[in-house]
N, C-alpha and C positions, 0 to 999 in steps of 0.2 A: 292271615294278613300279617305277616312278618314285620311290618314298618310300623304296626298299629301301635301308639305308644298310650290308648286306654279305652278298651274294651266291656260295654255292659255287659252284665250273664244274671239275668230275670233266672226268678227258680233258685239263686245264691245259695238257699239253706236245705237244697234237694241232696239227692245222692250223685245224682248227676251234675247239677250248678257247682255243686260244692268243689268236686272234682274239679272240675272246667277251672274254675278262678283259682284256685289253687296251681293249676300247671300253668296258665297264664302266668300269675305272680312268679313263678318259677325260674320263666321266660323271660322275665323283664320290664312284662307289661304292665301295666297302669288296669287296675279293674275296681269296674263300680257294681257292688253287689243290689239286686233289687227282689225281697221277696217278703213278705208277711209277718218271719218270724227272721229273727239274725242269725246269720250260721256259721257266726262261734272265728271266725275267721281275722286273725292278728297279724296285720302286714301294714309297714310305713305305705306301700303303693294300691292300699287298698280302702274304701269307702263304703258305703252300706246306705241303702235307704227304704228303709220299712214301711210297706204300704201294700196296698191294692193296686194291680194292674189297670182297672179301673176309675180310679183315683188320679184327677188331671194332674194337682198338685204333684206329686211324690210320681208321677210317670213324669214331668216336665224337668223336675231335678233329678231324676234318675240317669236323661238321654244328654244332662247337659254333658258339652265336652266333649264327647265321645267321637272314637273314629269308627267302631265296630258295634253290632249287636247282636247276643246270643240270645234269641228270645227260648228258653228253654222252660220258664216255668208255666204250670198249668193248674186246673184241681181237676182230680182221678176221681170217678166215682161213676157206679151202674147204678147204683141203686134211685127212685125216682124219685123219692123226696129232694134229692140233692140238683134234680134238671133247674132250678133258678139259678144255685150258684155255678153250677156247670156253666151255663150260658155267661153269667156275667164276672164269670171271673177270664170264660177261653174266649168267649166271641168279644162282648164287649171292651175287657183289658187287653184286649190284641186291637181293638180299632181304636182305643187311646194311644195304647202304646206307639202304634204307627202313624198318630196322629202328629204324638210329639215328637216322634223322630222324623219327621217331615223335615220339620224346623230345624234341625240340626246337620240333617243330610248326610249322615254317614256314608263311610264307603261299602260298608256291607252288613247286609242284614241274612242273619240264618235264624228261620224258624224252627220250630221243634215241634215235624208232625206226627201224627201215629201212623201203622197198620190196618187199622179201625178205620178209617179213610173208605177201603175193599170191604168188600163180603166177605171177610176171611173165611166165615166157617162154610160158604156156600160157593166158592167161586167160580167164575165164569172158566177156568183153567189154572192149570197148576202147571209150574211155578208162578208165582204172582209175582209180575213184575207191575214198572212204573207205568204202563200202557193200561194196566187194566182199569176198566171202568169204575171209578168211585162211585159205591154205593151203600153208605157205613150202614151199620145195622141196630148200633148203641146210640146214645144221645150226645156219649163222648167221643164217639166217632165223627157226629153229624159237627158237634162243635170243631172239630178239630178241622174237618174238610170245610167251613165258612171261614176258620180263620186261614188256610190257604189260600181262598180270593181274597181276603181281606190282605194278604200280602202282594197276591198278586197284581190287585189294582195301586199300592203304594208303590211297588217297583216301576206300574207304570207310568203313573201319574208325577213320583218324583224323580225318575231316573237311578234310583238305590239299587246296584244288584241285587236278589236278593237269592238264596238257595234253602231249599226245602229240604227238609230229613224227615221222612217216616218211621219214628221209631218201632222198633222191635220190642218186644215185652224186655224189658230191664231186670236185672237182679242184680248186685253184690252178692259176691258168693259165699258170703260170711251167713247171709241171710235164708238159704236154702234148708236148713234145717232147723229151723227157727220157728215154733209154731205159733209166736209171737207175731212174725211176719206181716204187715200188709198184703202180701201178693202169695206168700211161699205156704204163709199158713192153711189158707181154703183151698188152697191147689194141689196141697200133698198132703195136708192133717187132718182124721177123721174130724174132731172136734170144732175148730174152724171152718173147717168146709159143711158144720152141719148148722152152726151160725149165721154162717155167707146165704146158703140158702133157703134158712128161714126170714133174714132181713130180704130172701129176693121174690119170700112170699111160693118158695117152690114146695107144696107140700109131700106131694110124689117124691121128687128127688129127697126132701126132710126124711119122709117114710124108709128109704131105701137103708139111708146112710145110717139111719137111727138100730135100725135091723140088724145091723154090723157092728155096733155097740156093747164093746165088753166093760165097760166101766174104764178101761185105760187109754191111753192116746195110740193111737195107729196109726201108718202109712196109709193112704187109699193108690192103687192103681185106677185108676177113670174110664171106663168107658163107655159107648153111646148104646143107647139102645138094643143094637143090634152087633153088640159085641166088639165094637172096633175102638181098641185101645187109642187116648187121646194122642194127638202130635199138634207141635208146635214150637215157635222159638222162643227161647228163652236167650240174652244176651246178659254176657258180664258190661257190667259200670264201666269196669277200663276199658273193653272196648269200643263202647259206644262215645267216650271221652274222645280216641283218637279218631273215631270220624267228625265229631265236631268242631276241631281240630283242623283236619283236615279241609272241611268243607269251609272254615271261617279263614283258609289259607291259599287254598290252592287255586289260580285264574281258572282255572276250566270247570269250577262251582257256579261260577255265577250264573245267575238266570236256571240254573240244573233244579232240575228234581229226583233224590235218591233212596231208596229204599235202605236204612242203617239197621244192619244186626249180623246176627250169628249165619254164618253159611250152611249149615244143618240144620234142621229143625230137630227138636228132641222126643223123642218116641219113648213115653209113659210107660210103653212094655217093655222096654228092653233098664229105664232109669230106676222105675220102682223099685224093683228089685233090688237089684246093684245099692241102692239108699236104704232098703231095707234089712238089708243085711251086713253093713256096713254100718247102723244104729245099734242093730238085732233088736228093731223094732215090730211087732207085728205090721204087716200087709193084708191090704183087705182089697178085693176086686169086686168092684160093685159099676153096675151096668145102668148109670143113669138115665132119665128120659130124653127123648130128644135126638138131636144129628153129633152132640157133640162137639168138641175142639177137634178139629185135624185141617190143618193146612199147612203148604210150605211157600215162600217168601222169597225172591231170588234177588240177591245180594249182588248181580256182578256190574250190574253198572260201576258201582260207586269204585268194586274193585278194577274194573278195568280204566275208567277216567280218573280215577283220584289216588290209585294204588292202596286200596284200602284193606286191610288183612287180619282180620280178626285173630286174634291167639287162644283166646282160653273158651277150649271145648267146655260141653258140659262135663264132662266125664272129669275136668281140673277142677272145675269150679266146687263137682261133687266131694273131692279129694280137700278142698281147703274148707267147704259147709264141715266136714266130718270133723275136723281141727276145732273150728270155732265152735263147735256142740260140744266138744270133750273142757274146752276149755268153760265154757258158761257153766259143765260140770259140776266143775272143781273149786 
């Protein structure tokens, strides 16, 4: 929305928000940041207001003003201690949130949904597009597909365009070698990933990983049971900024629902490798229980209606993680 002269961006202090408001600022625009914690962010056209999505207060001055709304932030988490704040931070700070942007009536509202939405790991066909049947399979999934209707009855009910984005699993490429990681650490470090799934209560898969355990940090290649190396998408930060972007810009969003991410998925057996030899880390291949990660995601709507074009393969993102490791170094 090019005219928009002050845009909210929920999430503010994410890796995503942050970005967001930051190219906005860039651009001209007017943004009000809304998220839990402050994210650091110093600009005369810029505003902040710290709170819970939940939270009538701090959601009713977060939406004043505004012409636009990036609803992009959420709380991540599989693990089940955390399904109350799941719920009440995705389901119910999304029905405040568009409670008070009713009253406001912005011109456009883009929410921030997942993947998780689909059976990923089980699906009805591959490539999964926006037709496939929602069916999540997580609790963050399940949250994420209520706050879809929860958008989709405000579009109706107040007239707000609004456009959906499915995200793709997220990373900064800084953060792929990183066994510090949120996301990078269980998913590629022996150590992390034997953490991940003792909080997931997986004692099998603990057994396995633990088996592979030489005392030092490793690479894990992944895969399922029955020998089939994981696949999945993984997307850089920047390009998920320029589809929201995109979608918070372009007439032929509104009302749309799009699948945002990387146009390849990334195949565990062809990356490990390549990552682990590029540390000259050990690699460990270990044949977890279960179906596993493998699916792929298909990106062309967004590309063909909105001209959307992601840039950085994994294989770049792996190239600049190798930068950022040398340098944490040093």
């Amino acid at each position: 929305m090019s005219d928009a002269t002050r845009v909210l961006v929920t999430g503010s202090a994410g890796r995503v928000g942050s970005r967001v408001a930051r190219r906005l600022l860039e651009s001209g625009h007017r943004v009000t940041g809304f998220d839990l914690r402050s994210s650091g962010i110093e600009h005369p056209a810029y505003r902040e207001v710290l709170g819970g999505f939940d939270e009538r207060s701090a959601a009713a001055d977060a939406v004043g003003g505004v012409d636009a709304i990036l609803h992009l932030g959420a709380f991540m988490s599989w693990l089940p201690a955390d399904g109350d704040r799941l719920f009440r931070a995705n389901v119910e700070g999304t029905r405040v949130l568009l409670e008070e942007a009713a009253r406001v009536k912005p011109r456009r509202f883009v929410f921030a949904s997942s993947g998780e939405v689909y059976p990923e790991n089980v699906p009805d066909y591959q490539p999964i597009d926006e037709n496939h049947p929602l069916k999540p399979r997580s609790a963050y999934g399940l949250t994420k597909l209520l706050g879809e209707e929860l958008v989709r009855f405000f579009e109706r009910s107040s007239g707000t365009p609004a456009t959906i984005l499915r995200f793709s699993h997220t990373q900064d490429a800084t953060e792929l070698l990183d066994p510090e990681s949120f996301f990078s650490g269980p998913r590629f470090f022996l150590h992390p990933k034997i953490r991940q799934q003792e909080g997931f209560g997986n004692e099998a898969a603990v057994a396995l990983l633990r088996q592979a355990d030489e005392g030092r940090e490793a690479l894990v290649l992944s895969r399922n049971e029955t020998g089939r190396p994981f696949q999945m998408h993984i997307t850089d930060t920047r390009d998920m900024v320029e589809g929201i972007l995109l979608a918070l810009d372009h007439p032929a969003a509104a009302g749309q629902v799009y699948n945002l991410g990387a146009t390849e998925p990334v195949d565990f057996a062809a990356a490990l490798p390549r990552m682990a030899e590029l540390t000259a880390l050990p690699l460990k291949t270990i044949d977890l229980p279960g179906g596993g990660v493998f699916y792929r995601t298909s990106n062309a709507r967004i590309r063909n209606e909105l001209g959307y074009e992601p840039r950085w393969t994994f294989d770049r993102m792996i190239d600049e993680a190798v930068q950022a490791r040398a340098k944490r170094a040093s």
